[in-house]
C-alpha positions as CSV (number, residue, x, y, z in Angstrom):
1,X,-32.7,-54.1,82.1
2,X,-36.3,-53.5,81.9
3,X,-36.4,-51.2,84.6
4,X,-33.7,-49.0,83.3
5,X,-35.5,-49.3,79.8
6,X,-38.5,-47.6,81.5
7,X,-36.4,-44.7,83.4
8,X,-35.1,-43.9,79.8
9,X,-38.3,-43.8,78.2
10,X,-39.6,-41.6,81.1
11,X,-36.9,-39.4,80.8
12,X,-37.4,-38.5,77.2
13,X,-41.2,-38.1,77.7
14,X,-40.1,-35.9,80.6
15,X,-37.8,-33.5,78.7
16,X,-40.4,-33.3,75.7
17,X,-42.9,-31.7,77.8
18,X,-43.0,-28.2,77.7
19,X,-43.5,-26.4,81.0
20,X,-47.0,-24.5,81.6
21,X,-45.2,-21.4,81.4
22,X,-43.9,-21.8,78.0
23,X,-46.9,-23.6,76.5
24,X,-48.5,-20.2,77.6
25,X,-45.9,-17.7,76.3
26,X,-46.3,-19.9,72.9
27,X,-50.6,-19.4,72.8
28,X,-50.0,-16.0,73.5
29,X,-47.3,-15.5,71.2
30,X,-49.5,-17.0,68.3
31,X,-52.7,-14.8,69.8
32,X,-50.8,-12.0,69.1
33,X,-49.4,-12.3,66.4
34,X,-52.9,-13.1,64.5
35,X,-54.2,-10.1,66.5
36,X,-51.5,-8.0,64.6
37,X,-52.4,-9.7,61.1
38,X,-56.0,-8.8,61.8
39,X,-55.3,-5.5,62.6
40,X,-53.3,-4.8,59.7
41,X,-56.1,-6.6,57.6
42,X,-58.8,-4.5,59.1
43,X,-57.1,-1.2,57.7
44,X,-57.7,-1.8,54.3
45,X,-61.2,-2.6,54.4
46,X,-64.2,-0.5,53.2
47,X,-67.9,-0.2,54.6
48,X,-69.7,1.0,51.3
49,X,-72.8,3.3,51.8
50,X,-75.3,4.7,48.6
51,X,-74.7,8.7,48.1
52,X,-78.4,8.8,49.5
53,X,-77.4,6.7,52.7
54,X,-79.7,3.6,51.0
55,X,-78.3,0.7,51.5
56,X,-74.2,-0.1,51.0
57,X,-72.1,-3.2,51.9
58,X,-67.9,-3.9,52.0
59,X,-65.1,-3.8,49.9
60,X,-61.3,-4.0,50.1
61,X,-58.5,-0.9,48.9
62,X,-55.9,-3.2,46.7
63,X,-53.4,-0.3,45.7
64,X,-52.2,2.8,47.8
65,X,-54.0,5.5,45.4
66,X,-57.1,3.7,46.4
67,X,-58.3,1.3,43.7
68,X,-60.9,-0.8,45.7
69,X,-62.6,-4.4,45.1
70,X,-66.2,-5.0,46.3
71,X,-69.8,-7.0,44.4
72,X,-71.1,-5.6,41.4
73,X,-74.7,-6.1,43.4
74,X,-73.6,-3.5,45.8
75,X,-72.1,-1.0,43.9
76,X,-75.2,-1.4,41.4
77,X,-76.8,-0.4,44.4
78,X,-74.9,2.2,45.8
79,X,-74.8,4.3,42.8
80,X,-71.5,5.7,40.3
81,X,-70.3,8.2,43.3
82,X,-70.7,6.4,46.8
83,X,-68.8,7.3,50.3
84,X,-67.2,4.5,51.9
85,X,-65.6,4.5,55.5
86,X,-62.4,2.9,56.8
87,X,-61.4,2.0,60.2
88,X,-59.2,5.4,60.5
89,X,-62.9,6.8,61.1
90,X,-62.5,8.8,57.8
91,X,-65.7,8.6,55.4
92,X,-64.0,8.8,51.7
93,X,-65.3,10.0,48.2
94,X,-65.5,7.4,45.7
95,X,-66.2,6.6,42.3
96,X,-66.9,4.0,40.1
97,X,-64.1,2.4,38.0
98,X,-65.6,-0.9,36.4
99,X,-67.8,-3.7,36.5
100,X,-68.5,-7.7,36.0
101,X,-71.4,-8.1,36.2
102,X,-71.2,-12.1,35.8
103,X,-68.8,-12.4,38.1
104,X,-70.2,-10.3,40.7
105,X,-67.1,-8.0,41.1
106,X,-66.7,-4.3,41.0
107,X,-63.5,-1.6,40.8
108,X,-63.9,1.3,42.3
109,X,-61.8,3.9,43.3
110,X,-61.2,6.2,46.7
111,X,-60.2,9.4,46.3
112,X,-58.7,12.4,49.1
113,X,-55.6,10.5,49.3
114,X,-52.4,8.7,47.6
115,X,-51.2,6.9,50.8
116,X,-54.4,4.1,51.3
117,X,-53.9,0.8,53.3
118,X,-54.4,-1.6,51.1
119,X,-54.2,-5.8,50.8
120,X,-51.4,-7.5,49.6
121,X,-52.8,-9.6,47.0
122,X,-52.4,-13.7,47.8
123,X,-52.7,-16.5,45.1
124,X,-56.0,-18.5,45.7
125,X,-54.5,-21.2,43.6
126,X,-52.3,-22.1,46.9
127,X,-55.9,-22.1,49.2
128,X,-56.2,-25.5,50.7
129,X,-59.3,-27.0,52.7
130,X,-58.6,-26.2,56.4
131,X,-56.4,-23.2,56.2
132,X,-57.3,-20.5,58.7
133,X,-59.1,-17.8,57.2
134,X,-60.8,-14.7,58.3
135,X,-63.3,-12.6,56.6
136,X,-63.6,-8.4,57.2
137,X,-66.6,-6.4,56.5
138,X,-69.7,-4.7,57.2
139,X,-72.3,-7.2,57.9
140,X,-76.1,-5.7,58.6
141,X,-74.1,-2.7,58.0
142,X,-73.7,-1.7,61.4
143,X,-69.6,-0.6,60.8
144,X,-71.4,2.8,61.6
145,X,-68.5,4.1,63.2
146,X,-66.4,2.6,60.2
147,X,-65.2,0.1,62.3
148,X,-65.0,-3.6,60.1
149,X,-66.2,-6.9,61.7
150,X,-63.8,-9.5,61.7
151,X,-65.0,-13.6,61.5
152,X,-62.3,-16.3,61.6
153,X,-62.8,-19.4,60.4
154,X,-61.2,-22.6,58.1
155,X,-61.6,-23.0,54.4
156,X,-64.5,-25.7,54.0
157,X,-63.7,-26.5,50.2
158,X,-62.1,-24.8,47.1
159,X,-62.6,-25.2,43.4
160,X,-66.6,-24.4,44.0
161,X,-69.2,-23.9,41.3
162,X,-72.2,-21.7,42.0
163,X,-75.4,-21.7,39.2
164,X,-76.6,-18.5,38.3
165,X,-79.6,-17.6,40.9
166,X,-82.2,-16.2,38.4
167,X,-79.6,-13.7,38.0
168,X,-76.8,-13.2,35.5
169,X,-74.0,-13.8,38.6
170,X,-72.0,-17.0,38.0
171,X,-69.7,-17.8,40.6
172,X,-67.3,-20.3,39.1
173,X,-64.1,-21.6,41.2
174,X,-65.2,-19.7,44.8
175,X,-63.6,-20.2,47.7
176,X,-66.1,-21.9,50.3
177,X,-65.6,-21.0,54.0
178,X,-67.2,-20.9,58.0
179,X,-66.2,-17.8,58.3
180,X,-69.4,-16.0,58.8
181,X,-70.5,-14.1,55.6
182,X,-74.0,-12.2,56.3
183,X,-75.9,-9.7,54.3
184,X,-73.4,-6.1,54.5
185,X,-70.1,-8.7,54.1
186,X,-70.7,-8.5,50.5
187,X,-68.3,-7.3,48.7
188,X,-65.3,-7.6,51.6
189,X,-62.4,-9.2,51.5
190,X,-61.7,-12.9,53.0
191,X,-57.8,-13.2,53.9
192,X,-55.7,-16.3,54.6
193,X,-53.6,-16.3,58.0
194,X,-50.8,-14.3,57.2
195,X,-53.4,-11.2,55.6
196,X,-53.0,-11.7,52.2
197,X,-56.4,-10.7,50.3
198,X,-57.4,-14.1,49.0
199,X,-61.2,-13.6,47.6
200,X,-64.0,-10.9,47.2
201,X,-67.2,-12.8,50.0
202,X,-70.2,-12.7,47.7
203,X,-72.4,-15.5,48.0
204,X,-73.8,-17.1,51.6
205,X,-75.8,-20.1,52.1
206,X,-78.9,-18.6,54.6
207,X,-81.9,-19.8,56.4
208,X,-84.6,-17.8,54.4
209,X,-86.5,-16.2,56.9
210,X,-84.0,-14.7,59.6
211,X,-81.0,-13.7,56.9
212,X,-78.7,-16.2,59.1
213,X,-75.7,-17.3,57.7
214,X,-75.8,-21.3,58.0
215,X,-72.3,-20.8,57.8
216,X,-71.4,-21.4,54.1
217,X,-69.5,-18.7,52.4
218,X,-68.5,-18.0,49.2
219,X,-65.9,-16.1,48.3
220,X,-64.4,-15.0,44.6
221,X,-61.0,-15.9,44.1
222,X,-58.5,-13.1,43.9
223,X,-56.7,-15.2,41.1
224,X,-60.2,-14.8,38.9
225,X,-59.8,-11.5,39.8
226,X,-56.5,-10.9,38.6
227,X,-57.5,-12.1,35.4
228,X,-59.8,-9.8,35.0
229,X,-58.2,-6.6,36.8
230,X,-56.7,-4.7,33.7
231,X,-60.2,-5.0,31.9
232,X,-61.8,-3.4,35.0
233,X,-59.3,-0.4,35.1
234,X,-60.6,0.1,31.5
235,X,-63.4,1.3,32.8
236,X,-65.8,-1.5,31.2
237,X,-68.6,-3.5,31.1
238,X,-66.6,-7.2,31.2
239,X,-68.0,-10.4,30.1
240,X,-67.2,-13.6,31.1
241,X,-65.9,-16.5,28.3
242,X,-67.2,-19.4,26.7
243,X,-65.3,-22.1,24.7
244,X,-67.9,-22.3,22.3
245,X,-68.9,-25.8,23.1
246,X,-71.0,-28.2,25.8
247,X,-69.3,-31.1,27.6
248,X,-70.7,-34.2,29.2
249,X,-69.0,-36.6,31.1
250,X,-69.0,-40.2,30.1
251,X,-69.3,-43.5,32.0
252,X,-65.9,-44.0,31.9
253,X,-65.4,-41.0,33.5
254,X,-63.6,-38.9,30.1
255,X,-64.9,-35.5,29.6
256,X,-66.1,-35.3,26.1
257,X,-67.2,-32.5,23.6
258,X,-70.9,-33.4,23.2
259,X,-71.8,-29.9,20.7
260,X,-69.5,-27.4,19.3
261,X,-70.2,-24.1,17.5
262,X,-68.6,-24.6,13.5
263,X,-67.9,-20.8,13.5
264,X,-65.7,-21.5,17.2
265,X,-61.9,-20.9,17.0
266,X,-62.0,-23.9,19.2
267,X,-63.6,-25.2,15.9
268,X,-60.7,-23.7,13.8
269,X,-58.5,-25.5,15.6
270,X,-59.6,-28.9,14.9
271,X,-61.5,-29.3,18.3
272,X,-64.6,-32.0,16.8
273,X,-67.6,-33.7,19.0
274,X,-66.4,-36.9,20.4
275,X,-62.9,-35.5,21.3
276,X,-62.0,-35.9,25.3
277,X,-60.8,-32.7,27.2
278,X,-57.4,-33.3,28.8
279,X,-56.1,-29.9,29.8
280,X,-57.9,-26.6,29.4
281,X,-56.4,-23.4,31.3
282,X,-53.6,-25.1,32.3
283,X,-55.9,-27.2,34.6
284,X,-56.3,-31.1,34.6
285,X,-60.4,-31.7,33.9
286,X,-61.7,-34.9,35.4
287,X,-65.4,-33.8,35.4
288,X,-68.3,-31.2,33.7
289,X,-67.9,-29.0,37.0
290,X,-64.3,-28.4,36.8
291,X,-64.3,-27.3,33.1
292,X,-66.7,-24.8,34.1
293,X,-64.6,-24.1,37.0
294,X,-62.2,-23.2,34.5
295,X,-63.8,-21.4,31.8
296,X,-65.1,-18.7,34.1
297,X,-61.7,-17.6,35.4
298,X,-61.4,-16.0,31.9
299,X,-62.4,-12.6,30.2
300,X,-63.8,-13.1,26.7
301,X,-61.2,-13.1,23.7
302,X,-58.5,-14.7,25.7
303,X,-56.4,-17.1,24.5
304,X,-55.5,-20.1,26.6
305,X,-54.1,-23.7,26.2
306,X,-56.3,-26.4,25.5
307,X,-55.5,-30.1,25.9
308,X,-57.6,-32.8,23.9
309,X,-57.6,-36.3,23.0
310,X,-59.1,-38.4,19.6
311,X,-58.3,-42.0,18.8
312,X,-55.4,-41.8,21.3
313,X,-53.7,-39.1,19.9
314,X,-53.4,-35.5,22.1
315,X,-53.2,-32.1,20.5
316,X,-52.1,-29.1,22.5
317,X,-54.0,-25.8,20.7
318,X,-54.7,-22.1,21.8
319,X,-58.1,-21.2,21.5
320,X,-59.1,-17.9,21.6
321,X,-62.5,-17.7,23.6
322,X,-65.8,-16.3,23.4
323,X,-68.2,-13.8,25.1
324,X,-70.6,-15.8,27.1
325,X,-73.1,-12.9,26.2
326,X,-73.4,-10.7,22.5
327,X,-72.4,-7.3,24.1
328,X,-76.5,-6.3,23.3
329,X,-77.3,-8.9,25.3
330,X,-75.4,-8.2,28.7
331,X,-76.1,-4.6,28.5
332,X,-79.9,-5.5,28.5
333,X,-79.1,-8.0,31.7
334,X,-77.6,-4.7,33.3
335,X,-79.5,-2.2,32.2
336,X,-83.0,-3.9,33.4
337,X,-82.5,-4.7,37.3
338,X,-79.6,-4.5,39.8
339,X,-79.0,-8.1,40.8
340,X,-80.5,-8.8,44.9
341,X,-78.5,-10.1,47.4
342,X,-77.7,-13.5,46.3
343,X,-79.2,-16.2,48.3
344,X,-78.3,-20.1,45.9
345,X,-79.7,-22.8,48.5
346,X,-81.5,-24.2,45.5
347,X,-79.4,-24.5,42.2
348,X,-80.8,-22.8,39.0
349,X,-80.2,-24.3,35.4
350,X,-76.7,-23.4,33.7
351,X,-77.5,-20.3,31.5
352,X,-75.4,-20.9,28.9
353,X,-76.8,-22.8,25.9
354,X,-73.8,-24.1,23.9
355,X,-75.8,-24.2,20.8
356,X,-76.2,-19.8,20.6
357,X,-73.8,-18.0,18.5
358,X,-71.9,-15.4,21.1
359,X,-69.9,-13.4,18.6
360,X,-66.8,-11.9,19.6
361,X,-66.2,-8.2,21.3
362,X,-65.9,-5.8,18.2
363,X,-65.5,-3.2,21.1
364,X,-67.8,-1.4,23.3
365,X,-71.2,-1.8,23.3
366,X,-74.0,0.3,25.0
367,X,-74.1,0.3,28.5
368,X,-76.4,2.7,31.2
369,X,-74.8,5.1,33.5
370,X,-75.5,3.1,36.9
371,X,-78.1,5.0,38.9
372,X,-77.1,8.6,40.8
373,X,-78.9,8.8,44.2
374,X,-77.9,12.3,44.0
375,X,-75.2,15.5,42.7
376,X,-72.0,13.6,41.8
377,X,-69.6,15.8,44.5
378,X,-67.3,18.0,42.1
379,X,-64.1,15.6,43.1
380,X,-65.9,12.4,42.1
381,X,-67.3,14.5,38.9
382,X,-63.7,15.4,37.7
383,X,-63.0,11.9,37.5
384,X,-66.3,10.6,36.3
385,X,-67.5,10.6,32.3
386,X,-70.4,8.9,30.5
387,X,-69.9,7.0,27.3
388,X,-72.0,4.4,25.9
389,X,-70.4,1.2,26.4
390,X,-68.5,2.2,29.4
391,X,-68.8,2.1,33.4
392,X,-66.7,5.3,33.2
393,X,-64.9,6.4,30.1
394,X,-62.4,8.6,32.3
395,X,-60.9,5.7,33.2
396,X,-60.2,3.9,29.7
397,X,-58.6,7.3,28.2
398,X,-56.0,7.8,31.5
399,X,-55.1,3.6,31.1
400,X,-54.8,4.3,27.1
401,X,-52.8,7.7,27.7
402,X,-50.8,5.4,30.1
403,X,-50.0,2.5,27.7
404,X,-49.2,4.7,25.0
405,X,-46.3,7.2,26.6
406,X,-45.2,4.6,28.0
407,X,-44.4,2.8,24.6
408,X,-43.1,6.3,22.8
409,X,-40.7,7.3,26.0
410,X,-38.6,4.9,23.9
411,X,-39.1,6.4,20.6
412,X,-41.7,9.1,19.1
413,X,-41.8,8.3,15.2
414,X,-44.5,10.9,14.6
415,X,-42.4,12.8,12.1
416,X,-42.2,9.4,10.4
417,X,-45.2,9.9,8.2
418,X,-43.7,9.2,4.4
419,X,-42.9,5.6,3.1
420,X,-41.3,2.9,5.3
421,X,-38.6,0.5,3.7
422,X,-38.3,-2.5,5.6
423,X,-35.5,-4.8,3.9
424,X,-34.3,-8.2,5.2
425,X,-33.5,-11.9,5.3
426,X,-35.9,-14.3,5.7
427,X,-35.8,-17.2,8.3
428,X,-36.3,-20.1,5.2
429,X,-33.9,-18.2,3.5
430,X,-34.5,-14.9,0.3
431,X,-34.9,-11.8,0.9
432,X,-38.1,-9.4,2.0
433,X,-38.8,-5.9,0.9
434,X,-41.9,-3.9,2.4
435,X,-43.3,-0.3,1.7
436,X,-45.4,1.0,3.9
437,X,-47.3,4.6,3.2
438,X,-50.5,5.8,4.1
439,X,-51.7,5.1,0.0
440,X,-50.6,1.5,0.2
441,X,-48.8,-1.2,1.1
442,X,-46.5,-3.2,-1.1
443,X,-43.7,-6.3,-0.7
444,X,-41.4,-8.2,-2.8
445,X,-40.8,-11.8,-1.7
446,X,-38.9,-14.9,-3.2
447,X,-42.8,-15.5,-4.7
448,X,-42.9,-12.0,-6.6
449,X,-44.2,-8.3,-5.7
450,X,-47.4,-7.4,-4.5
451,X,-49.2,-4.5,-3.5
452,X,-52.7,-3.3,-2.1
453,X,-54.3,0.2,-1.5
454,X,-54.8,1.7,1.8
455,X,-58.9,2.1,1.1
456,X,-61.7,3.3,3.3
457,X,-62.4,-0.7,3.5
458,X,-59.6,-3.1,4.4
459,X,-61.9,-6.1,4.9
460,X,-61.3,-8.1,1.7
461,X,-57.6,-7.2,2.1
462,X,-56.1,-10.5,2.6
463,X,-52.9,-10.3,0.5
464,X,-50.7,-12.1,0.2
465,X,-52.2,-15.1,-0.4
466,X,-52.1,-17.7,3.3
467,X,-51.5,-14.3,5.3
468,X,-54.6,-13.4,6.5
469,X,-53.8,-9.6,5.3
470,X,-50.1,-9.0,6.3
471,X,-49.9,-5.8,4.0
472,X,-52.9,-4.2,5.4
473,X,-51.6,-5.5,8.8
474,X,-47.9,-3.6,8.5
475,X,-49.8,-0.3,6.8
476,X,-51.9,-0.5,10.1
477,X,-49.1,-0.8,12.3
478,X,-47.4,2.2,10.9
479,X,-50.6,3.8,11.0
480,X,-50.5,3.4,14.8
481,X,-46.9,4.4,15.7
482,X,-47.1,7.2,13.3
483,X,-50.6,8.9,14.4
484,X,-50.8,7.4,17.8
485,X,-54.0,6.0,19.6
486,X,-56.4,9.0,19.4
487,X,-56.1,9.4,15.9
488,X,-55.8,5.8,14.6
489,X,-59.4,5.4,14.4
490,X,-61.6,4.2,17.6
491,X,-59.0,2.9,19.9
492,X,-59.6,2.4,23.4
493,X,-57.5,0.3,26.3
494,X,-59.0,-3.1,26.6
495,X,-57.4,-4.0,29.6
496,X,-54.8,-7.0,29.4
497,X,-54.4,-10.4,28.4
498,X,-51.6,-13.3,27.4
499,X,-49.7,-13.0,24.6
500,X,-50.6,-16.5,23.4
501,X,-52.4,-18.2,26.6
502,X,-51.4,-18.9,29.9
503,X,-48.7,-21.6,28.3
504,X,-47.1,-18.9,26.1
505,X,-43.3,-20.2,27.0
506,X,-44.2,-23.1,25.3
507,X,-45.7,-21.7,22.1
508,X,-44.0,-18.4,20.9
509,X,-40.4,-18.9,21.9
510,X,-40.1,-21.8,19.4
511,X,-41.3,-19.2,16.8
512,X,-38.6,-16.9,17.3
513,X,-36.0,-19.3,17.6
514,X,-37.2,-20.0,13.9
515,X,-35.7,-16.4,13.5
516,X,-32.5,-17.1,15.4
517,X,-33.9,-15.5,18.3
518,X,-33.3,-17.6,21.8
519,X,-36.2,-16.1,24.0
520,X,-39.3,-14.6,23.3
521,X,-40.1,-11.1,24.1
522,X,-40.2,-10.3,28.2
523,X,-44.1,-10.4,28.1
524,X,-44.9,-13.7,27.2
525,X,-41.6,-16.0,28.5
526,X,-42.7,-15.0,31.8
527,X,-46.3,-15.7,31.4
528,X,-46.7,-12.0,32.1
529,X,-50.3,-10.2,30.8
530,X,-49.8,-7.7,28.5
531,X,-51.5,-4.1,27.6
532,X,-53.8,-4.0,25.2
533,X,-55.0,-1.2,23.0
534,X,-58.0,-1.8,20.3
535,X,-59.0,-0.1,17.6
536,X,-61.1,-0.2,14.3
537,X,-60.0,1.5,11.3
538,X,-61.3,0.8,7.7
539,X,-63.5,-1.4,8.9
540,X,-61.1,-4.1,10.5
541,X,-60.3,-4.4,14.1
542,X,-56.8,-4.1,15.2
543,X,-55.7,-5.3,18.6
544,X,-51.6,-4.2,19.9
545,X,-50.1,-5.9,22.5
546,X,-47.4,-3.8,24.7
547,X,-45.1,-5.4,27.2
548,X,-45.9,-3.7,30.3
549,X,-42.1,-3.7,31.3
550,X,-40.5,-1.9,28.4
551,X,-43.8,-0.5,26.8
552,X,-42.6,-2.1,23.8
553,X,-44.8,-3.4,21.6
554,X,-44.9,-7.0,20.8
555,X,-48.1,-8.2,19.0
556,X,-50.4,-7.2,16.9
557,X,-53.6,-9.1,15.5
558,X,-55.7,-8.1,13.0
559,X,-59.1,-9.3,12.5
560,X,-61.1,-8.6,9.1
561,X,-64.0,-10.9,10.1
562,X,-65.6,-12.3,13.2
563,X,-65.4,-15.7,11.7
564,X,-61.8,-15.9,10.7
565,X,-58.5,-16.2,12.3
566,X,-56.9,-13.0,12.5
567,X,-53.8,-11.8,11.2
568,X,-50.5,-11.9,13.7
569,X,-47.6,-9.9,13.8
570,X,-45.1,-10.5,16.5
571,X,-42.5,-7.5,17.4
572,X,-38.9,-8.5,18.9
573,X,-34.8,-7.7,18.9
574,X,-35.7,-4.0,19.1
575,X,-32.5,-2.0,18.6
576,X,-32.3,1.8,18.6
577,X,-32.6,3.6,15.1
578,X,-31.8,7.0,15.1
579,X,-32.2,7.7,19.2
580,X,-35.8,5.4,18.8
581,X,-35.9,1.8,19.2
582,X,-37.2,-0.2,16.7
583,X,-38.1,-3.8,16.2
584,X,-35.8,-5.8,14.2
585,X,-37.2,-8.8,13.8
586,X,-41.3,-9.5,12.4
587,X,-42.9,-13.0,12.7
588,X,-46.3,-13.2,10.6
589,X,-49.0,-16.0,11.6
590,X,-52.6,-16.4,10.1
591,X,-54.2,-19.6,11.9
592,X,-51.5,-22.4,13.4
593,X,-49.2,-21.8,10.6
594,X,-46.3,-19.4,10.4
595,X,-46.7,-17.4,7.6
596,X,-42.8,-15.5,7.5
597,X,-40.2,-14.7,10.1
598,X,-38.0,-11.9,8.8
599,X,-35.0,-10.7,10.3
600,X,-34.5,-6.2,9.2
601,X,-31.4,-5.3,8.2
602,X,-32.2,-2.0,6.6
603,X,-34.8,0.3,7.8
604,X,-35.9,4.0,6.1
605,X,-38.3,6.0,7.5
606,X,-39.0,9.1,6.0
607,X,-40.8,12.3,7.3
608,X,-43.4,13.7,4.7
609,X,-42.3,15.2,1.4
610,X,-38.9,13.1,2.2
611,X,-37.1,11.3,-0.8
């Protein structure tokens, strides 16, 4: 029995062997196949070089009609107009688009051609230590010939924090790899197995006096980048947020709120010293590092979910977030030096000092036109303007132009320019009437009428009462659809952001089934980011949130002081009305209260002169 126990057992060992020539066929089967991924890969890379042939580094093309990523220290370096190679041997116009300078990424775009390889774009958030990953660029710059290096390596660690290196570069939630990164890989792109574009290399660990990689990497996570994308096709000088407060961790290993800024909207919305941090971003935060981790994936103003804890009881808030810098401030940064190769083998203290007031973006601020090495070439000049506050104002007018036609290809209202009459039923039940006209702004509720001028100054408009200014809100709104963005005041695209945080499905749906409505609008129940236009008129700021599906839009806040909660307006049910489609259905917030939800049943708008 034993010995036919041991023939059996030998028999299946036998038959699970594969044969020499098969384990071959497999390893070169699996050789090729990362030899094709490479090879794709390798296509959509970039070797950067200044106008003036000083200097350059990498970058990656991301869409066919050649929007490219790379390091704001290399294209600081290289110039607004730079010529970049690609492995087709071609040597390419290009121009820059915009720039974070705190988070060390750049947009910029080739031009000649509407066909580009480019990456497919991964999600970082799936990276895992020991995945296979491989890093293309131009190291010492010697892709002379155009021709990108390739490095394969594992990831070594995710989730990395990175202090700022007596620079204003913060690299929060990088990718750490083996891969080698040198000086010239700046800027390229590091992709997972299969050759989707998982981070922007940056950052290297090196011994000091030979430049040698020591073989840690660091690499920007295309999912930060995301975040930040639409802002960069603005054509702006981004910032980077801050909650407004400063966390410590405690012995018993809680994250705590150890200082908090009294004018914060985390403030606003009850966040007190003393109170642990749960959730923030949609991520669980066990320690100081990871809340940083976390608060630099965002743009300034965003609004995101925050999770916190007092006395045993949790409270789930969105907080809208602040600019890590005043605009002044981060224009200065820029304007006074073009950041070095960054070189972190010792860590410098944390910049941000919880206790400074960073006020919110009223718009944009000052900003240089990056240094020319010399004549812009007339293709990169027709696509290239200067405006203060911009990285290239060309850019913000064609994404505004964009946004905008694509909202009135569903409906042009501007013949609409006599009085609005909105009627309808309100969700608590009564009726609303609004008139809307460019002298003023009235409504009759179950409380009584009211009704406020349309004046030169809109900042002490706050009626009615616990609004926040929904009448000067609605008159704005008209003003918009009526006039359009270029003559609404100072409007300008600011790129895009969540309708109400990352966790919008579970905040704004509940509103509008308070109005009998089961979803809310496409935007925000798929956690998409919406288009934003800004503008200031009368002295308030006005931000307009479109649903980049339908160009619809969906959201509007208003804001008649930095240190208040703005006004809301949410947009849904829209219907057509008289070939245009119009919104039937108006939710009004001010704060973490609903203010009204009213359903339209009745809706005049009349031209000019109109009775």
């Amino acid at each position: 029995m034993r010995f036919s126990l041991s023939l059996a057992v030998l028999s299946v060992l036998a038959s699970s062997v594969t044969s020499p020539g098969a384990a071959n066929d497999d390893v070169l089967k699996a050789e090729a196949e990362r030899v094709a991924v490479v090879a794709r890969a390798r296509e959509a890379a970039v070797a950067i070089f200044a106008a003036g042939g000083q200097g350059g580094g990498s970058g990656v093309v991301i869409t066919p009609d050649g929007y490219a990523l790379s390091n704001f220290h290399v294209t600081k370096g290289a110039g607004d107009a730079m010529k970049c190679g690609m492995a087709d041997g071609r040597m390419y116009d290009a121009v820059i688009v915009g720039i974070d300078p705190v988070g060390d990424v750049a947009l910029l775009k080739l031009l000649g051609r509407d066909d580009f390889p480019h990456a497919v774009l991964g999600d970082s958030d799936q990276v895992q230590a020991g995945d296979w990953a491989f890093a293309v660029g131009n190291p010492f710059l010697l892709a002379t010939d155009f021709t990108p290096s390739v490095s394969y390596g594992i990831i070594s660690g995710v989730h990395r924090y990175q202090y700022p290196a007596g620079t204003l570069l913060e690299y929060t939630d990088c990718i750490q790899t083996d891969a080698s990164i040198n000086p010239g890989n700046s800027g390229g792109p590091l992709f997972d197995s299969q050759g989707r574009l998982i981070g922007i290399n940056g950052r290297g660990s090196f011994e000091k006096r030979g430049r040698v990689n020591v073989g840690v990497g660091y690499a920007i996570s295309i999912n930060q980048i995301k975040n930040f994308l639409g802002h960069l096709k603005a054509g702006r000088v981004v910032d980077h947020a801050t909650l407004g407060a400063r966390v410590a961790s405690q012995a018993d290993g809680r994250v705590t709120v150890a200082d908090i800024l009294d004018d914060s909207d985390a403030f606003r919305r009850g966040l007190r010293p003393g109170d642990e941090i749960v959730r923030f971003g949609g991520r669980v935060i066990r320690t100081v590092n990871a809340f940083k981790n976390v608060l630099g994936i965002f743009p300034r103003d965003w609004r995101v979910m925050l999770t916190y804890r007092r006395e045993g009881q949790t409270y789930d808030v969105p907080v809208r977030l602040e600019g890590v810098h005043s605009p002044e401030e981060l224009i200065s940064k820029v304007q006074g030096r073009a950041p070095a190769e960054p070189v972190p083998d010792e860590p410098m203290p944390e910049k941000r000092e919880p206790g400074q007031r960073r006020p919110r973006d009223g718009g944009p601020r000052p900003t240089p036109a990056l240094a020319r090495r010399e004549p812009m070439p007339a293709e990169v000049k027709a696509v290239y303007e200067t405006r203060r506050g911009y990285a290239n104002y060309y850019f913000n007018k064609l994404e505004r132009s964009r946004v905008w036609n694509h909202c009135i290809a569903r409906g042009d209202f501007h013949e609409a320019t006599g009085e609005w009459l909105l009627r309808g039923e309100l969700a608590g039940g009564g009726d609303a009437e609004f008139r809307l006209s460019d002298v003023a702004a009235g409504c009759t509720l179950p409380g009584g009428h009211m009704r406020v001028p349309i004046t030169e100054d809109l900042t002490s408009a706050s009626d009615p009462p616990g609004s926040g200014g929904m009448l000067a809100a609605l008159e704005l709104w008209r003003r918009l659809v009526v006039l359009g963005p270029e003559k609404f005041g100072d409007m300008y695209y600011l790129g895009t952001a969540p309708l109400a945080g990352p966790h919008a499905a579970a905040d704004v749906p509940a509103l509008f089934r308070v109005l009998g409505h089961d979803r809310a609008p496409a935007a925000a129940s798929h956690g998409e980011l919406c288009d934003v236009l800004a503008g200031t008129f009368a002295g308030v700021e006005c931000r307009f949130m479109f649903d980049p599906k339908s160009g619809n839009l969906v959201a509007m806040e208003m804001y008649r002081s930095d240190n208040d909660d703005p006004c809301e307006l949410y947009f849904a049910d829209y219907a057509e009305l008289e070939g245009r489609v119009f919104p039937r259905r108006i939710e009004v917030r001010y704060g973490d209260a609903v203010y009204l939800a009213v359903k339209l049943v009745e809706v005049k708008l009349d031209k000019m002169g109109d009775k």
